[in-house]
Backbone bond lengths (Angstrom), bond angles and torsions (degrees), N, CA, C in turn:
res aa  C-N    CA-C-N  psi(-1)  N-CA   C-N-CA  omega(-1)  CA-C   N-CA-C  phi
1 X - - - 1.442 - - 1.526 108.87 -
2 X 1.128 120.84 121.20 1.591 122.66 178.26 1.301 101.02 -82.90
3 X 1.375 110.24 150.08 1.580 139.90 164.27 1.385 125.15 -39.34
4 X 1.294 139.16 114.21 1.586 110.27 174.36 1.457 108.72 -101.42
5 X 1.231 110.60 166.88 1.638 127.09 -164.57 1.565 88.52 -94.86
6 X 1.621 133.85 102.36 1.457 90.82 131.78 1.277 137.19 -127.72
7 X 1.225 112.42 -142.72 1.729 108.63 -155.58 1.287 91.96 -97.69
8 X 1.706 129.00 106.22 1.120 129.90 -165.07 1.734 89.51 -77.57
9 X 1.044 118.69 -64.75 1.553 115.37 177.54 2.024 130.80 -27.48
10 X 0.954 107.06 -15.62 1.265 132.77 173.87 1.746 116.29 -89.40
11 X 1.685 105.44 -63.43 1.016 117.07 158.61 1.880 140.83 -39.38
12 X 1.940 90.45 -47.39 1.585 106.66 148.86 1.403 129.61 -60.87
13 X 1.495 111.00 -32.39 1.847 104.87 165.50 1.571 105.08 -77.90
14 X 1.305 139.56 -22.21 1.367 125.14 -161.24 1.393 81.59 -74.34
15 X 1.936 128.03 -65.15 1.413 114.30 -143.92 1.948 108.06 -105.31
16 X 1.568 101.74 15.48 1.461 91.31 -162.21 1.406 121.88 -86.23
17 X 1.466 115.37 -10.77 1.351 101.34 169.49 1.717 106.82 -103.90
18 X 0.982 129.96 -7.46 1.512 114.03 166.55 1.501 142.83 -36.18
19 X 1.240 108.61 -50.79 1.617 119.20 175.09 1.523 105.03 -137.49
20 X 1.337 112.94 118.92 1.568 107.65 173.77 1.697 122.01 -109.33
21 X 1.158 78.19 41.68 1.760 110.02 170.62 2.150 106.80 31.26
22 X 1.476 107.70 9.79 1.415 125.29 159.33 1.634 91.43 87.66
23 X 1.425 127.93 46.12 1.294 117.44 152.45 1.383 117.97 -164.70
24 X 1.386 121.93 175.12 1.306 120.07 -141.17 1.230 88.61 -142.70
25 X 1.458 115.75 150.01 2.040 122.15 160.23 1.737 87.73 -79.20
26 X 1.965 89.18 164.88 1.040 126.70 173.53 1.828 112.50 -146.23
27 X 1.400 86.60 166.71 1.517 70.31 -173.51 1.973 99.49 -109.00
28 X 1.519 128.90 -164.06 1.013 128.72 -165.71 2.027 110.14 -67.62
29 X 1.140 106.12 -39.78 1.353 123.64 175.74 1.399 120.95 -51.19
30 X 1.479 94.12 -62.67 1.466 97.43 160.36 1.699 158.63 -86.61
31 X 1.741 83.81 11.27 1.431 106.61 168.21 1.786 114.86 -106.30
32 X 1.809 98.56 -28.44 1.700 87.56 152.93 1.647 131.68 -70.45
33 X 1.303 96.63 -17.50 1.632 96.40 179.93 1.503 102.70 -78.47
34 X 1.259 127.56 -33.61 1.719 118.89 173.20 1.715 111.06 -68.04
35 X 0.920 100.01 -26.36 1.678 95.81 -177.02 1.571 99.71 -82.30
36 X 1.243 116.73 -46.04 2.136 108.20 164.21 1.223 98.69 -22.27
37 X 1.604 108.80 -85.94 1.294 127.24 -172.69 1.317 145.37 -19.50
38 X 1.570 81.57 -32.68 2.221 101.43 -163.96 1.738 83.94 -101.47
39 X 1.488 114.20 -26.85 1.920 114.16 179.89 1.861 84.89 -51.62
40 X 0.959 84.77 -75.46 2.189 107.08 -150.93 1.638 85.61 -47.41
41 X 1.267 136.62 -36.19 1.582 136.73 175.54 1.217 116.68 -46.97
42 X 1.457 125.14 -59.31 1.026 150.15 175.33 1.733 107.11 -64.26
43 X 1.076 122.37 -70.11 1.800 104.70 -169.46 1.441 92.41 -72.84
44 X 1.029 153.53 17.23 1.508 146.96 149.86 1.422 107.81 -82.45
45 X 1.220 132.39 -3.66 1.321 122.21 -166.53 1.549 99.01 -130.08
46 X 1.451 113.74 -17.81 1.168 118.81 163.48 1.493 118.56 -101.43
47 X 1.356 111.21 17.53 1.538 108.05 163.23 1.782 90.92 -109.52
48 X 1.496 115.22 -45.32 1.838 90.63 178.39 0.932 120.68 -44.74
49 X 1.577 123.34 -35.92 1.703 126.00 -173.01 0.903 126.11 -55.83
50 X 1.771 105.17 -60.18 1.550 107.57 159.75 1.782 120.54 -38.67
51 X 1.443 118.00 -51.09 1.303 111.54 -175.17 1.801 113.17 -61.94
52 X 1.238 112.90 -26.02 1.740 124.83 179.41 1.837 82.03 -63.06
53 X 0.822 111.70 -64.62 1.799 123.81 -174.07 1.583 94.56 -24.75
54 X 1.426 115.47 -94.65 0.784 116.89 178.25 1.744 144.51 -24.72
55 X 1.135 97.49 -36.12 1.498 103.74 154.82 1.264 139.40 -106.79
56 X 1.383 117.84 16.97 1.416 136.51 164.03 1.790 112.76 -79.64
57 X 1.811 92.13 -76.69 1.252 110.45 -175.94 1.824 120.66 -42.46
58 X 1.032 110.59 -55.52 1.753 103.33 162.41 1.209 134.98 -31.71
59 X 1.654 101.72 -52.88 1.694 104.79 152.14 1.326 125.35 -68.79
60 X 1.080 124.46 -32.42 1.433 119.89 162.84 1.542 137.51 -50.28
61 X 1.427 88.11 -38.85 1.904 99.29 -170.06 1.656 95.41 -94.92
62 X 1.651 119.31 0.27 1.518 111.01 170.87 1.004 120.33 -101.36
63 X 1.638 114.77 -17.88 1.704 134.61 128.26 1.507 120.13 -14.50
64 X 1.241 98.30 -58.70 1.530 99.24 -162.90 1.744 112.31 -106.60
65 X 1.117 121.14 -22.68 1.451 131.28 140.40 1.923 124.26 -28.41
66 X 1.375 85.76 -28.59 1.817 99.02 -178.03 1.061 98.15 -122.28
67 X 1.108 139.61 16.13 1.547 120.78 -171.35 1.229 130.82 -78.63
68 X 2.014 107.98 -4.25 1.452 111.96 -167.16 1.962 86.24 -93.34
69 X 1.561 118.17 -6.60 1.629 116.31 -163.06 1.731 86.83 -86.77
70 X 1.244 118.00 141.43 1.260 137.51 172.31 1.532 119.67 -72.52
71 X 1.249 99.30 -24.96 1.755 103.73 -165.15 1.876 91.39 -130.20
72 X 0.923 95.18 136.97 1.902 110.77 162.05 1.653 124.56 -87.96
73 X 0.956 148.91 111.12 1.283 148.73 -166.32 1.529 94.26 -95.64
74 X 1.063 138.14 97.75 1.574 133.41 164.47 1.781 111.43 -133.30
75 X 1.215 113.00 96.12 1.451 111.67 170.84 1.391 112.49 -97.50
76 X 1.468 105.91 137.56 1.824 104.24 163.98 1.574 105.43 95.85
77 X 1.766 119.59 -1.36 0.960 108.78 -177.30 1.550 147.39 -94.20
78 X 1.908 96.05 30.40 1.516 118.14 -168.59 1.575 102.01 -64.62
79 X 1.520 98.86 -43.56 2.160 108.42 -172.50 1.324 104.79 -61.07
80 X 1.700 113.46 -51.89 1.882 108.86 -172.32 1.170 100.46 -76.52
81 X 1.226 136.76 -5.09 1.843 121.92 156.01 1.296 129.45 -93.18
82 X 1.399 95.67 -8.13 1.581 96.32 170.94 1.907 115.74 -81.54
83 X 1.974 90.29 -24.77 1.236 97.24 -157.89 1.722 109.48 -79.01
84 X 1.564 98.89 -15.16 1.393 116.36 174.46 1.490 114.60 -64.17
85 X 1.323 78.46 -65.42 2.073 89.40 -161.40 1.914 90.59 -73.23
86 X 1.369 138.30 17.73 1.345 144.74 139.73 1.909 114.39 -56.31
87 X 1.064 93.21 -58.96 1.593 117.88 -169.81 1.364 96.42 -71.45
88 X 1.195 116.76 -41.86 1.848 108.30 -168.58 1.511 100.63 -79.75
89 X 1.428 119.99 -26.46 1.770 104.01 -178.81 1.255 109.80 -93.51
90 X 1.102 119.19 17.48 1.554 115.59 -159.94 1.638 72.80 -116.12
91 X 1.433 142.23 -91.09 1.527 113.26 161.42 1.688 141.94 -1.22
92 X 1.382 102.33 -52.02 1.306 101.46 169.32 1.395 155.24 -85.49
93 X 1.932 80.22 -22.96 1.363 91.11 172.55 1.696 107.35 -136.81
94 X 1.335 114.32 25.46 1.307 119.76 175.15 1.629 101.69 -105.28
């Protein structure tokens, strides 16, 4: 059976604007400027983390510092948990 030729250009007007399968060309300029972007994205999200870090882990490692004591002694500590889990959304979702 031989091959047929066709007119891919023809073929592109029958199906080309129907579904644009959700993406677009770009040209070189504007695909280095998204990759800047997604850089500076990224160490911004890995400097909030670190700061989430920072106020997790303290409670954690004072967690586990006591962990062989059965009972926790913590009075008064509704404000420094409010004031925490303040700081962590304000990171996360600020």
């Amino acid at each position: 059976m031989a091959d047929i030729k066709y007119d891919l250009n023809a073929v592109m007007k029958e199906y080309g604007q129907s579904f644009d399968f959700g993406f677009t060309a770009t040209d070189e300029e504007e695909y280095n400027s998204a990759i800047a972007e997604k850089d500076v994205t990224v160490e911004h999200y890995k400097h909030r983390l670190t700061e989430v870090e920072k106020l997790v882990l303290p409670f954690l490692t004072k967690l586990l510092q006591t962990a062989d004591q059965p009972i926790i002694k913590w009075p008064n500590r509704k404000p420094m948990l409010e004031a925490q889990i303040q700081k962590i959304l304000n990171l996360t979702r600020g």
